[in-house]
MIVO-287212 format. One line per 4 residues: number of its first residue (from 1); their letters; for each residue x, y negated, z of C-alpha. Coordinates in steps of 0.001 Angstrom, whole numbers, plus 500000, padded with zeros to 6 digits. Layout:
BEGIN
NUM) a) X,Y,Z | ... $
This chain:
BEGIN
1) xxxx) 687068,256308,425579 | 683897,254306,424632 | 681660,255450,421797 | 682883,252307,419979 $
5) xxxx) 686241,253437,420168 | 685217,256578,419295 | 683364,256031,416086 | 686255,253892,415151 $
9) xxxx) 688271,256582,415629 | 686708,259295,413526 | 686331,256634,411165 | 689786,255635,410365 $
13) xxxx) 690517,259731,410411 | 687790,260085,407839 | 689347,257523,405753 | 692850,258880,406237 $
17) xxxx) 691538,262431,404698 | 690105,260352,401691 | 693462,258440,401255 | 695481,262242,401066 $
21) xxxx) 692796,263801,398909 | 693578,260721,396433 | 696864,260778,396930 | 697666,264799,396255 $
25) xxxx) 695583,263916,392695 | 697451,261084,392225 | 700833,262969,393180 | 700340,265829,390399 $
29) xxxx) 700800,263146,387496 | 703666,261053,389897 | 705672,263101,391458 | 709368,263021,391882 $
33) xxxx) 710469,266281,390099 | 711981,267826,393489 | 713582,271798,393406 | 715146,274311,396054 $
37) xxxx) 718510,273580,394011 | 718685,269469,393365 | 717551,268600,397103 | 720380,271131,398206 $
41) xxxx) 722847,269045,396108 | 721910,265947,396895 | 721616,266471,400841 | 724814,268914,400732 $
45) xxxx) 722294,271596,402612 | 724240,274120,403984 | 723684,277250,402082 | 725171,280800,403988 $
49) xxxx) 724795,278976,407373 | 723576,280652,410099 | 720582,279189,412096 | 717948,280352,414661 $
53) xxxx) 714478,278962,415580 | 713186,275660,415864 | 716986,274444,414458 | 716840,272026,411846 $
57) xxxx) 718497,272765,408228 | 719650,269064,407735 | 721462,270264,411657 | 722162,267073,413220 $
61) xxxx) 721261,264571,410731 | 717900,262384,410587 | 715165,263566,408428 | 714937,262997,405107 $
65) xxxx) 712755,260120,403710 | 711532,259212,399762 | 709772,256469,398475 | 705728,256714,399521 $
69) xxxx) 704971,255668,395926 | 705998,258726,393925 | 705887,260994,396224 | 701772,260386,398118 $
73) xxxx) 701355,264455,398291 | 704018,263841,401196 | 701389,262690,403533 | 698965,266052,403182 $
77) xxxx) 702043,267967,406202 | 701536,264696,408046 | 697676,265103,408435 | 697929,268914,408187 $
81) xxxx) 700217,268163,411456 | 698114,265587,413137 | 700875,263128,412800 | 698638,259951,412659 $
85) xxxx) 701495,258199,413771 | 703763,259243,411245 | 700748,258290,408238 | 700231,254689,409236 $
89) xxxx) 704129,254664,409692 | 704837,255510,406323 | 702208,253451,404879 | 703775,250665,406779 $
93) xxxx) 706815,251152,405776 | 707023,252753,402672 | 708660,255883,402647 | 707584,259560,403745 $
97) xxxx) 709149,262490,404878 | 710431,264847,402545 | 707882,267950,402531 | 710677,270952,403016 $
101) xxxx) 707224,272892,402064 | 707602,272072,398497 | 710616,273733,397620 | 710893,276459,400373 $
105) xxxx) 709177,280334,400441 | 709819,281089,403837 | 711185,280258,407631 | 711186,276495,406941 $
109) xxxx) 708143,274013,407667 | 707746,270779,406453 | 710021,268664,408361 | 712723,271452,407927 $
113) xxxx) 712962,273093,410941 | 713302,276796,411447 | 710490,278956,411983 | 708917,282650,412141 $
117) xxxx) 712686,283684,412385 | 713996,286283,414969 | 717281,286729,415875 | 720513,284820,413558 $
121) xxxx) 719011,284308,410040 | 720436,282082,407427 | 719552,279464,404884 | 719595,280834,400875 $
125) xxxx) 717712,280823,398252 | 714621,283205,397358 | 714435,283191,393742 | 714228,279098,392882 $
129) xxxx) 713164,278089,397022 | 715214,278225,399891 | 714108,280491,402610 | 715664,281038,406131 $
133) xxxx) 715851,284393,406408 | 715448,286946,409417 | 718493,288616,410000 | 719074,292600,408248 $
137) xxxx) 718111,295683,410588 | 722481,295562,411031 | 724123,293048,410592 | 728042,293589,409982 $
141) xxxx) 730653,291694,409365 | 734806,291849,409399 | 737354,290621,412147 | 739845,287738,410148 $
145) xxxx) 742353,285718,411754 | 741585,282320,412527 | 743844,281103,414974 | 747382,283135,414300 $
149) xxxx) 751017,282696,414541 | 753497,283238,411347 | 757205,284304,412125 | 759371,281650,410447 $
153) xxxx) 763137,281246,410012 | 763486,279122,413026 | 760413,280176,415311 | 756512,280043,414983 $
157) xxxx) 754060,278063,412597 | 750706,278070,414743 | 748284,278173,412312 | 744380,277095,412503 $
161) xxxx) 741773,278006,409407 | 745013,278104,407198 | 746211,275019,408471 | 749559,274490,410171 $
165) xxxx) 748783,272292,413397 | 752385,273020,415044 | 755747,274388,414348 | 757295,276027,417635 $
169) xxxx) 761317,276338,417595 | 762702,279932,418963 | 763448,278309,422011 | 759951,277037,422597 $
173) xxxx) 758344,280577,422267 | 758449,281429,425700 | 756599,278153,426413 | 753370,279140,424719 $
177) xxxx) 750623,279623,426530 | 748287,281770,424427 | 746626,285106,426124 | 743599,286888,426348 $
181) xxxx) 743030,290433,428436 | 745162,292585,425740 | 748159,289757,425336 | 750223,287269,426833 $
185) xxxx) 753393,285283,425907 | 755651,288554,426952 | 753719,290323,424147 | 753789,287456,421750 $
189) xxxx) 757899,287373,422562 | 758198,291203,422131 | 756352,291099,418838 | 759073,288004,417430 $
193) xxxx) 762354,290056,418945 | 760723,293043,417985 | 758315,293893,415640 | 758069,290880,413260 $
197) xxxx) 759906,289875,410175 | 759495,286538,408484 | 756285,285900,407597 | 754251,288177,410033 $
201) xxxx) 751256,287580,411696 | 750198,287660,415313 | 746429,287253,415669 | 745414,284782,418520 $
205) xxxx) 741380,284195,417736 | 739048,286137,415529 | 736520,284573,413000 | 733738,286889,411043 $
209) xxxx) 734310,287430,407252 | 732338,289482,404978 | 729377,289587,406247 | 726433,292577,404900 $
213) xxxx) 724128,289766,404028 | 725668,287729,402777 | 725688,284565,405014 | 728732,282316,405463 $
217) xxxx) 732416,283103,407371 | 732413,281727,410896 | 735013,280551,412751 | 736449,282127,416013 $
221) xxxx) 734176,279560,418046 | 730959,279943,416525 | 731018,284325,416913 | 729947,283757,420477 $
225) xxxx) 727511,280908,419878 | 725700,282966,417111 | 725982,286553,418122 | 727217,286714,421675 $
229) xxxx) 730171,287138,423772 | 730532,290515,423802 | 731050,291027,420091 | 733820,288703,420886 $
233) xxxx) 734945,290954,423709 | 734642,294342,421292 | 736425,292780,418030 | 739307,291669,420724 $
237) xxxx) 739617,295688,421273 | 740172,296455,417487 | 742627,295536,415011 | 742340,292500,412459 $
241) xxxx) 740300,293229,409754 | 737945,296040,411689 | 734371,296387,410506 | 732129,294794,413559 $
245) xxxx) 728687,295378,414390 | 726991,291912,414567 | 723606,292240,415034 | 720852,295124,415378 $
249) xxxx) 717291,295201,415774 | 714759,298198,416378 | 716517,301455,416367 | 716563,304795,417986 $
253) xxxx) 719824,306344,419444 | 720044,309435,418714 | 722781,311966,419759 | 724568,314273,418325 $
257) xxxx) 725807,317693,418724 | 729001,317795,421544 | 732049,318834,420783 | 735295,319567,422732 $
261) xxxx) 738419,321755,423856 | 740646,321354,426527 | 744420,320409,426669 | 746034,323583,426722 $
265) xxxx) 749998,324393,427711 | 752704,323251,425700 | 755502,322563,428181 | 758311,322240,426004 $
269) xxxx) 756819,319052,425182 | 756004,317758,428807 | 752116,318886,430187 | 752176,315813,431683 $
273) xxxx) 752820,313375,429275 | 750746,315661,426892 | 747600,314688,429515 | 748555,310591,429297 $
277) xxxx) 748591,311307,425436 | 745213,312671,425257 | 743488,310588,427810 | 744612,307478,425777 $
281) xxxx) 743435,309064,422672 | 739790,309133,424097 | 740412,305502,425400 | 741619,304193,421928 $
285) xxxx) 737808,306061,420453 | 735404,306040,422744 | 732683,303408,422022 | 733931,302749,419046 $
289) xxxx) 730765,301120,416717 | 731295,301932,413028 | 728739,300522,410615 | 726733,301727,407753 $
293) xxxx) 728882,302477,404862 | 732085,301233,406614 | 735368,302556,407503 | 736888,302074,411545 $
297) xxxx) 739826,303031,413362 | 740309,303480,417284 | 741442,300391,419586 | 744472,298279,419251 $
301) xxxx) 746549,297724,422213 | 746761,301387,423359 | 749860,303045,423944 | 750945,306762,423842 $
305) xxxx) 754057,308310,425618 | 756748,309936,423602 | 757788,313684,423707 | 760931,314822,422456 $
309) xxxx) 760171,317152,419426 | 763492,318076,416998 | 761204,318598,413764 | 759293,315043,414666 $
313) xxxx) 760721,312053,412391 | 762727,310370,414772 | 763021,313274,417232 | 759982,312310,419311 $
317) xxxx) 755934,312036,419047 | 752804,311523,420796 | 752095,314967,421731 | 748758,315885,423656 $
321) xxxx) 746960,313660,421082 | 745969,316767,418771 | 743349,318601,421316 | 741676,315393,421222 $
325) xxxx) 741749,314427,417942 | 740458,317623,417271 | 737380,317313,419078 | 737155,314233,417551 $
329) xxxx) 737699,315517,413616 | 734596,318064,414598 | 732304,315608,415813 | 732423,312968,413022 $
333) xxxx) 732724,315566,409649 | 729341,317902,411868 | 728334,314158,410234 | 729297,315179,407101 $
337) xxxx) 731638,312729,407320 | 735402,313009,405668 | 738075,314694,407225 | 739678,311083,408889 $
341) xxxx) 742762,309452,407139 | 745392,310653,409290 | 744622,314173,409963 | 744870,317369,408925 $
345) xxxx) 742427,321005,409153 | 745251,322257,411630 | 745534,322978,415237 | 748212,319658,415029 $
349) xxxx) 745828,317433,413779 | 747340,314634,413828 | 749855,313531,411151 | 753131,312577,411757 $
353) xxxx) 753735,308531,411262 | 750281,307876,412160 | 749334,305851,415758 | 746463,307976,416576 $
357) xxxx) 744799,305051,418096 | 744664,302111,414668 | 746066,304010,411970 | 743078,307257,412268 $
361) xxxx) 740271,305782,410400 | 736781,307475,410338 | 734296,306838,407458 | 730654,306460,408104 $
365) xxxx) 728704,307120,405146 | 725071,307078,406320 | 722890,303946,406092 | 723055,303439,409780 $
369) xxxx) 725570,302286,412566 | 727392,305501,414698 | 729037,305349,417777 | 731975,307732,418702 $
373) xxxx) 731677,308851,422515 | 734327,310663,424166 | 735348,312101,427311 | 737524,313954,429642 $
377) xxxx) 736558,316705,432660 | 739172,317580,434964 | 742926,317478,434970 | 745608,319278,434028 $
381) xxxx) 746183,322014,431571 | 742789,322622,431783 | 741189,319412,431387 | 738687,319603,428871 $
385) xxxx) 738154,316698,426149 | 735201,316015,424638 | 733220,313946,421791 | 729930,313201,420391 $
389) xxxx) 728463,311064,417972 | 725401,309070,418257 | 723255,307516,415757 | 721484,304242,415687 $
393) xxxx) 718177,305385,413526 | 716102,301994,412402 | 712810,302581,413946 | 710866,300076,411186 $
């Protein structure tokens, strides 16, 4: 560049920084009265939404532009950015870029894109600006149907964000083709012949509801873009409405004190089917994620084998569950936890009517996330089962 050019140059920046310094005086008696809560209205910002770095919280749409006139201040981000372009632009043209700066605290800059934010935050306000926030230590939300079938009169309604989008006739059931690793169209046409009445629900996709922080519902397609695929994988495991373990950030895992027993001999009831029984009670529990403050039951789609027992209601039940709930109902109240909905203090620990695997609930009641752990070691009579729990400690 030639020193003619050059001078020019710093020349016409000079000037620029003259023209801003006017213009912010002139802006504090002429400016467009702009707050956190009218620009949300009037540019239907969406509040609860979760959004990660360098996003934009206008998402998709072009940036938002007000008249150069009342609103000079405007250019100061423009310089502050370098953005000679964007100056003589807007005095050419006569409109600048709305300065997100104004009404925001923190997480947004001035041309409304996200930044300083780790992890899944979400736009809300700070007292009267918006912020983007970093995500919680834990961040937990609740399984919901979003995709689901209702049992009508004459078939299935499939229904989408409490929307029908198709009405299958009985005769059309066997035709769906809906399945994921724990069902498939013979388990959606055992639970119509079956299980369901008129009006039930069978749970096809999962959304997030509830959420600790308070952000926005998502839909079944947006859990994996926002928090991964394997909370979609783990909230698969669980039943509907299951507390789920979102998000973490610095922690500690700590573990707890083991507890176990072993099987024992009961063969009027079948040692056999008493080993299935407790093996698929430490299936249905272990790795089971229960969040601060939250309430969470074993896996869904785990089955148990029936014994025949004369003072059982029905004549039969899952025996071989008890050793292992038992090492189970040690580990989580050593937590000071509850005795768990479902059991009892006694040898049978398990009460009768409940499926050891969904209907057991466990309260945590610490301010952190727990994990349930639980094993088996050997086979047989004496196969010994075994649980632990271990805590995720925040480290900041």
């Amino acid at each position: 560049m030639s020193s003619g050019w050059r001078k020019i140059s710093i020349t016409i920046f000079i000037a620029l920084i003259v023209l801003c310094a006017l213009f912010v005086v002139f802006n504090a008696v002429n400016s467009a009265p702009y707050t956190a809560q009218s620009v949300t209205e009037d540019y239907d910002l969406p509040i609860g939404q979760s959004m990660f770095e360098n996003q934009s919280i206008l998402g998709q749409r072009d940036q938002i532009e007000v008249p150069l006139l009342s609103n000079l201040g405007f250019l100061t981000h423009q310089l502050l950015a370098f953005d000679i372009h964007g100056i003589l632009m807007s005095l050419a043209t006569g409109v600048v870029p709305f300065d997100f700066t104004t009404v925001s605290s923190e997480g947004i800059d001035s041309y409304g894109h996200i930044v300083d934010v780790d992890g899944p935050g979400f736009l809300t306000f700070e007292g009267d600006k918006l912020a983007v926030k970093s995500p919680d230590n834990y961040v937990w939300g609740y399984s919901a149907p979003y995709k689901w079938l209702v049992k009508t009169e004459n078939g299935v309604d499939v229904v989408e964000n409490g929307t029908v989008i198709k009405s299958v006739p009985v005769d059309g059931i066997k035709d769906l083709d809906y399945h994921n690793e724990y069902y498939n169209n013979d388990t959606i046409r055992s639970w119509y012949n079956y299980d369901a009445s008129v009006g039930s629900i069978f749970t096809l996709e999962k959304g997030m509801v509830g959420f600790s922080d308070g952000r926005n519902n998502i839909s079944s397609s947006d859990v994996p873009v926002i928090f991964g695929q394997d909370v979609v994988d783990y909230a698969a495991e669980y039943p509907t409405g299951s507390p789920i373990l979102l998000y973490s950030g610095n922690y500690t895992e700590q573990s707890g004190e083991v507890y176990g027993t072993s099987l024992g001999s009961h063969p009027e009831y079948g040692d056999s089917i008493r080993e299935v029984n407790a093996r698929q009670f430490v299936e249905a529990w272990n790795g089971t994620i229960i969040p601060p403050n939250s309430t969470g039951s074993g896996k869904d789609y785990v089955y148990f084998e029936s014994a025949n027992d004369a003072s059982a209601p029905g004549g039969s039940a899952a025996h071989g569950v008890c050793p292992s709930a038992r090492a189970l109902r040690a580990a989580v109240t050593s937590e000071g936890f509850n005795l768990p909905t479902g059991m009892t203090w006694d040898e049978n620990a398990v009460l009768f009517g409940y499926n050891p695997a969904r209907d057991i609930t466990v309260t945590n009641t610490h301010d952190y996330p727990v994990r349930i752990n639980m094993w088996t070691e050997g086979s047989g009579t004496g196969m010994g089962v075994y649980a632990q729990v271990t805590r995720y400690i925040p480290t900041n």
